[in-house]
C-alpha positions in Angstrom: -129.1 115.4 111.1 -131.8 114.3 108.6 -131.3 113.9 105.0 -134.1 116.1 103.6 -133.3 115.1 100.0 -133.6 111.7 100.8 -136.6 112.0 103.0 -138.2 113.8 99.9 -137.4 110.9 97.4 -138.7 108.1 100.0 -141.9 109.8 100.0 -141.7 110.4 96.1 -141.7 106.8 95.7 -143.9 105.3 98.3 -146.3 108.4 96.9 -146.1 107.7 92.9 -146.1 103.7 93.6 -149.3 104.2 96.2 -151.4 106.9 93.7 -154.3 105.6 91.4 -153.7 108.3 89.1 -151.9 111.3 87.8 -154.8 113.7 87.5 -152.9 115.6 90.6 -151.8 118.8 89.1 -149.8 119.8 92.4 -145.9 118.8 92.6 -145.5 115.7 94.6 -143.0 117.3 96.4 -145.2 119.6 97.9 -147.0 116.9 100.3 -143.3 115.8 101.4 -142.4 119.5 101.7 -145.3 120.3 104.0 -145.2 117.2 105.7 -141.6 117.8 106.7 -142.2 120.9 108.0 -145.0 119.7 110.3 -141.9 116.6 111.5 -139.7 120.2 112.3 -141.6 121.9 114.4 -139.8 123.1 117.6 -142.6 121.5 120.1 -140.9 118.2 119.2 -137.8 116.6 120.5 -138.9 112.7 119.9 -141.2 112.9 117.2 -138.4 114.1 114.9 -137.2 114.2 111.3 -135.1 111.1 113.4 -138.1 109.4 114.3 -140.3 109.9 111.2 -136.2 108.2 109.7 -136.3 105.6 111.9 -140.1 104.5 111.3 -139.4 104.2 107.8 -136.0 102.0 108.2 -138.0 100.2 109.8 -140.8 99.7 107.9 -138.4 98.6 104.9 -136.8 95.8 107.1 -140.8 94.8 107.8 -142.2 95.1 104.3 -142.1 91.2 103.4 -144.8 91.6 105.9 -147.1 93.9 104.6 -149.7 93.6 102.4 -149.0 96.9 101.2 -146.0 98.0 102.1 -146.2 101.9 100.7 -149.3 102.2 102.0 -147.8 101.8 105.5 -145.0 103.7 104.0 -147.8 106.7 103.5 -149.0 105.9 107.0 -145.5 106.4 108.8 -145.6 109.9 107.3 -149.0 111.1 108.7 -148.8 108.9 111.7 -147.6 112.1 114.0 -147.7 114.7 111.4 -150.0 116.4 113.4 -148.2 116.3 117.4 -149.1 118.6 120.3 -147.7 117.0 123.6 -150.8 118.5 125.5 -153.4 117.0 123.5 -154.9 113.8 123.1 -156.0 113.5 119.7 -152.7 114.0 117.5 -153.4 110.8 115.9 -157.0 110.9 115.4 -156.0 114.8 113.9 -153.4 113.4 111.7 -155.5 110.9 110.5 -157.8 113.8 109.4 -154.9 115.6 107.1 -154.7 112.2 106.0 -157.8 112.2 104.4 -157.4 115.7 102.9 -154.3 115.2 101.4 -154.2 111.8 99.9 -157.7 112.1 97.4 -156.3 115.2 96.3 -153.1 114.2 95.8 -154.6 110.8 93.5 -155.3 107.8 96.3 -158.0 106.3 95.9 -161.0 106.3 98.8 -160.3 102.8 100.0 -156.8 103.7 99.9 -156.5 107.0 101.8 -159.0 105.0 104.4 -156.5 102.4 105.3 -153.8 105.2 105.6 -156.3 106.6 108.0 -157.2 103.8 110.0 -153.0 102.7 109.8 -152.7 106.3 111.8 -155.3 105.8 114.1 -153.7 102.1 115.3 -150.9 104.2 116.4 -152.8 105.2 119.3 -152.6 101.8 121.1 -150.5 99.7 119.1 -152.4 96.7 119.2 -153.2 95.7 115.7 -155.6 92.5 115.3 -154.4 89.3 114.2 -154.6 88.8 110.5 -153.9 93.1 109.9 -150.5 92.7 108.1 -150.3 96.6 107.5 -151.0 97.4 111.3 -148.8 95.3 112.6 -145.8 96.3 110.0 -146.5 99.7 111.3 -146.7 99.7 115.0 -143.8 97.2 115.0 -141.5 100.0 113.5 -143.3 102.6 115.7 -142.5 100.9 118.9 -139.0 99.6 117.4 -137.7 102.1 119.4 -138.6 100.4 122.6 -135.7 97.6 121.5 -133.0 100.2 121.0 -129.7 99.6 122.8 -129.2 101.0 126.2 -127.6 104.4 125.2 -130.6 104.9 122.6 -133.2 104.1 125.2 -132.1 106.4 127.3 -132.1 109.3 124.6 -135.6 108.5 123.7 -136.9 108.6 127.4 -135.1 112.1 127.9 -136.2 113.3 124.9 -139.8 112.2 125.6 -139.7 114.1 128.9 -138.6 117.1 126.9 -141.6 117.1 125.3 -143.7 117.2 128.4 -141.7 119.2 130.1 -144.8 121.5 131.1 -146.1 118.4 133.0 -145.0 118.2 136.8 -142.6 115.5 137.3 -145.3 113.2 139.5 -147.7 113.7 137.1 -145.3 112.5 134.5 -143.6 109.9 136.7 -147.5 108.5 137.2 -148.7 109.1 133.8 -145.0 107.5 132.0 -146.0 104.4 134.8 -149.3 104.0 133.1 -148.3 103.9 129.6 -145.3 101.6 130.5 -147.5 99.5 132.0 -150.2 99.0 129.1 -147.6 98.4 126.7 -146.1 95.2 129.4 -149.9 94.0 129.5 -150.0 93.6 125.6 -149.5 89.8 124.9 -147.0 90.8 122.9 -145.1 93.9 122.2 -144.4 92.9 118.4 -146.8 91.6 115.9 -144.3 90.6 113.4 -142.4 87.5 113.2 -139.1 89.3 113.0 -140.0 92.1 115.8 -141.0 89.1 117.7 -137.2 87.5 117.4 -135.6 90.6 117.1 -137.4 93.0 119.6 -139.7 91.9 121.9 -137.0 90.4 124.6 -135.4 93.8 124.4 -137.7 96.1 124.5 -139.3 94.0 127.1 -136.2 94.7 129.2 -136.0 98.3 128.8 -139.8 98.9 129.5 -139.6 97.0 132.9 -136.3 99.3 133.9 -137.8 102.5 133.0 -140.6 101.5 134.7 -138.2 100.4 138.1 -136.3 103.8 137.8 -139.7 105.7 137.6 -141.3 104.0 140.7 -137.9 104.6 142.7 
């Protein structure tokens, strides 16, 4: 079970150290409050108060990395804030609320545009060399990929939950493709740590999923 209080605070502090201003008359709490209820919604059994958790954990074991780490912080929150299995665009959509929320709430243009383009790298994970923020954040995005055997398999049944409306071919073949784009990356993990940490894992459980799926 998520800590709600604590998810709050998190977000209070990546918020007030992140803002340019205090001309916001809203509570911060609010944005957290809204957001969370977005990260509860019942179409969602991966992309959880657990996942939104996890993301964060693992942006604060990643932030020596960052250039900004609160920023990313701000990014983990929107990065599926917005999540509809049957569409294609959740991060291009939570990107959007991004950009509503964050100048009102006292961010700074250039700051609520790298929020915005942080979301949007989620969609392929393949930050460019050099983007310290991306790479923090798709790291602890596809940390999951590393988990230990029991995890792994809780995420991938919980990921079929999701699409449970999709046919089981379709999501055998569709699961296949996305497996196999993430094996194609050069590497999984952008990070020197995910890199020592993750990638041999994760590399592991990708190429069994993707064995059980083709049996």
């Amino acid at each position: 079970m998520a800590d709600l209080d604590d998810l709050r605070n998190r977000w209070l502090r990546a918020f007030l150290a992140a803002r340019d201003d205090d001309s916001c008359t809203r509570n911060p709490y609010d944005y957290a409050d809204a957001l969370l209820r977005r990260w509860q919604e019942p179409q969602r059994h991966y992309h959880t108060l657990a996942h939104l958790t996890a993301v964060l954990d693992h942006v604060d074991v990643l932030q020596e990395y960052a250039d900004n780490p609160d920023l990313v912080r701000l990014a983990a929150w929107f990065h599926d804030a917005v999540y509809l299995p049957e569409r294609s665009t959740n991060e291009e959509r939570s990107a959007r609320l991004a950009e509503r929320a964050l100048p009102e709430a006292g961010l700074s243009a250039e700051k609520t545009a790298e929020v915005a383009r942080l979301v949007q790298l989620t969609t392929g994970h393949d930050p460019a060399d050099g983007d310290r923020n991306g790479q923090v954040l798709c790291d602890a995005d596809l940390a999951i990929l590393a988990a230990p055997p029991s995890a792994y398999a809780a995420y991938t049944v919980a990921v079929r939950e999701e699409y449970h409306f999709v046919p089981n071919d379709a999501f055998r073949a569709g699961r296949s493709d996305v497996l196999r784009q993430l094996l194609a990356l050069p590497r999984l993990f952008r990070t020197p740590y995910g890199q020592e940490h993750w990638e041999a894992t994760a590399r592991y459980n990708v190429r069994a999923e993707l064995e059980m799926l083709s049996t």
